[in-house]
N, C-alpha and C positions, 0 to 999 in steps of 0.2 A: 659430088653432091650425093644425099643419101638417098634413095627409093624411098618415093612415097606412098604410104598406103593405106590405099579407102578399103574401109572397112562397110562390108555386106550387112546392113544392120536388119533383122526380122526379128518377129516373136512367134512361136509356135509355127514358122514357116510361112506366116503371111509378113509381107513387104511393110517397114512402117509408113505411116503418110508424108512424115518429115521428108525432107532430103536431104537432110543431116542428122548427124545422130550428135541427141543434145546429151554430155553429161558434168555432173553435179559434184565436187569432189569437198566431203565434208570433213573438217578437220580443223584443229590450230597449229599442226606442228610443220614444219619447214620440208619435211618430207613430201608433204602433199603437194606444196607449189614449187617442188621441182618435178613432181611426175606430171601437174598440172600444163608445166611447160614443155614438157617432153612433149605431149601431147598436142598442144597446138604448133610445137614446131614439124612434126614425123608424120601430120595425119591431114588428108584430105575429107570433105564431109562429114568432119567432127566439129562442134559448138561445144565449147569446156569451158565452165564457172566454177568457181570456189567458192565457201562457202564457212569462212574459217572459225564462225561464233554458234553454237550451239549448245545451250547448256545443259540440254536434256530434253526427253520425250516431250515436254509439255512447250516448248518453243516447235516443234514440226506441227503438235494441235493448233497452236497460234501465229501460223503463217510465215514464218521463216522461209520457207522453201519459194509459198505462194509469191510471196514478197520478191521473187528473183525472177519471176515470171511464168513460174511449173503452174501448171493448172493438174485437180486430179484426175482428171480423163486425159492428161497431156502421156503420150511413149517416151521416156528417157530411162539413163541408169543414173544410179545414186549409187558414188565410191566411197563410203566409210571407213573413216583411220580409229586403230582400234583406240586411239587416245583420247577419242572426240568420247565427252564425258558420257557417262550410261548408254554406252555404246550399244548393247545390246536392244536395249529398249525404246532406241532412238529409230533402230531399223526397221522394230514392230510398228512401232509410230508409223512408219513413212510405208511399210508394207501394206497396215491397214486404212490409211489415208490416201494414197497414188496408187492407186488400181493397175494401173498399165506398166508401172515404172520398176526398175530391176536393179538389184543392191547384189555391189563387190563389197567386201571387207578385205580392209589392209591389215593382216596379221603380222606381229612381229614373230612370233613361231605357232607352230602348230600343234598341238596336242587334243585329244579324243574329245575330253569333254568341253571344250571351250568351244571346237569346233561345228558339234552337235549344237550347242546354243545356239552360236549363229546361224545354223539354217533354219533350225526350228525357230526364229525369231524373224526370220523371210526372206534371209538372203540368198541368193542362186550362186553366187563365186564365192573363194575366197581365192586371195593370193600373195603371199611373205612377201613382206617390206624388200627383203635381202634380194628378190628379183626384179624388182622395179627398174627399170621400165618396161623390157619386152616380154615379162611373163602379164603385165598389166594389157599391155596392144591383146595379146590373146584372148585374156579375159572378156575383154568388151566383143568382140568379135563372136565367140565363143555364146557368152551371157545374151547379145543384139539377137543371135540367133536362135534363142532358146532354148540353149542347151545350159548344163549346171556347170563351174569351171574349178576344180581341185586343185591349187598348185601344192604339189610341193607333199602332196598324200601320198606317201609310201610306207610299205609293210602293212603292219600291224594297224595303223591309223588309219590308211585307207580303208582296210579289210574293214573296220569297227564301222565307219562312213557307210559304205556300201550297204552292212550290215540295218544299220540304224535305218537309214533311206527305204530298205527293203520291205521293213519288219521291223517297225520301233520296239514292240514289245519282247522280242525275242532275245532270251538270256536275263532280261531285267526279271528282277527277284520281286514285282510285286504282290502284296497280299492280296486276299481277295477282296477283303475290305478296300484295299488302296485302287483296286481297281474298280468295282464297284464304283466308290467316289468320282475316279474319273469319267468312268461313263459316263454318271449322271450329271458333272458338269458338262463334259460334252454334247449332251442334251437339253442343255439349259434347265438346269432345276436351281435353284437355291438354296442354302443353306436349312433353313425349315425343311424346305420337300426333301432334300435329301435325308434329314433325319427319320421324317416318316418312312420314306421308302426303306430306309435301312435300320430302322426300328436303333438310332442310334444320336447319343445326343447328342448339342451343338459342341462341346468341345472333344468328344471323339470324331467328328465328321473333318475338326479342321486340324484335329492330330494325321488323321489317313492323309487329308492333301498336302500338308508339311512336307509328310513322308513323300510323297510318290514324288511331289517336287523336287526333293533334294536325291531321289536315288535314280530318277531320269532327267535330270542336272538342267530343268527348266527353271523359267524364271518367276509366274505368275498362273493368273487363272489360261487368262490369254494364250500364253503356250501350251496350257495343256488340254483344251479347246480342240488348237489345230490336232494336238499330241492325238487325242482320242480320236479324230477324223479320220486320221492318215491311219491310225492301228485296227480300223474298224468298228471300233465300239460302238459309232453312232453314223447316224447319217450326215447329210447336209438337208433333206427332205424338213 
């Protein structure tokens, strides 16, 4: 028979209040509920649901998740298959909605800038379909504890990770203008105010965020929000 294994579940080092560690495995593809079932056959003190219908951001606004019984003050993780439709913005959803709760993505490969998305969109792991299942046991383990979980990040792609993580702004070629704009999102202004501040009108203010969007390969206003936080530009004050 095989070694069972409970998994230490914390966040930031404190114990969660569960005594099982709940997780959520969102997806429609066949892949998910065989890792699904890996999991509740290999794990003690795991509680695992599926969650296979989600057709975008605006179903985690409208209770999908709540519906399963997650409340958003509730500690669990949410595994995301990168098939489950607007995958990325599904994560932001559920990052900025479940406070306590913690996102793997199931990547079918890994490359720089897909990867930078999904963190920057709130997820703490990632880890390639092609390992499943024991690079996934890690993960939650890994992620339960609060730590961030990279599978499968070697060379150059990790270095760029690291890099990003560190110093998002460092090596990106933004203007000043483009930077500028993100502060001032970052800061909460609007579109008017940012004009006045930058003595610049409304369709050069939303050429600069175009831009800085597509060359720090986010998605929305929202990521570039956190994007400014983490680079300094503005406070959380």
């Amino acid at each position: 028979m095989a070694k069972r294994v409970r998994i230490k579940h914390k966040r930031q080092g404190v114990p969660f209040k569960s005594k099982k560690l709940r997780v959520l495995f969102l997806g429609p593809g066949q892949l998910v509920i065989s890792a699904l079932a890996g999991m509740m056959d290999k794990y003690d003190g795991v509680k695992a649901r599926w969650l296979p219908v989600v057709a975008g951001p605006s179903d985690i606004n409208d209770g999908v998740i709540s519906g399963k019984g997650y409340n958003q003050k509730d500690e669990f993780i949410v595994v995301v298959d990168s098939v489950t439709p607007k995958a990325f913005k599904v994560i932001s959803a559920i990052e900025q909605k479940y406070t306590l709760a913690k996102i793997i993505y199931l990547a079918s490969a890994i490359e720089t800038k897909p990867a930078q998305r999904v963190m920057m969109s709130g997820a703490v792991g990632i880890v390639l379909k092609s390992q499943l299942p024991d690079e996934l046991r890690a993960a939650l383990t890994a992620v339960a504890a609060g730590r961030f979980y990279l599978d499968g990040m070697t060379g150059n792609v990790l270095d760029s990770i690291q890099r990003f993580n560190a110093n998002p702004f460092k090596g990106k070629k933004l203007s000043a203008a483009e930077t500028q704009v993100v502060r001032c999102i970052g800061d909460g202004y609007a579109v008017p105010e940012i004009m006045r501040e930058m003595g610049k009108s409304a369709n050069g203010v939303k050429c600069a965020r175009t831009s800085a969007l597509k060359k720090l390969g986010l998605i929305n206003t929202a990521d570039l929000v956190k994007y400014a936080i983490r680079a300094g530009l503005c406070s959380l004050d």
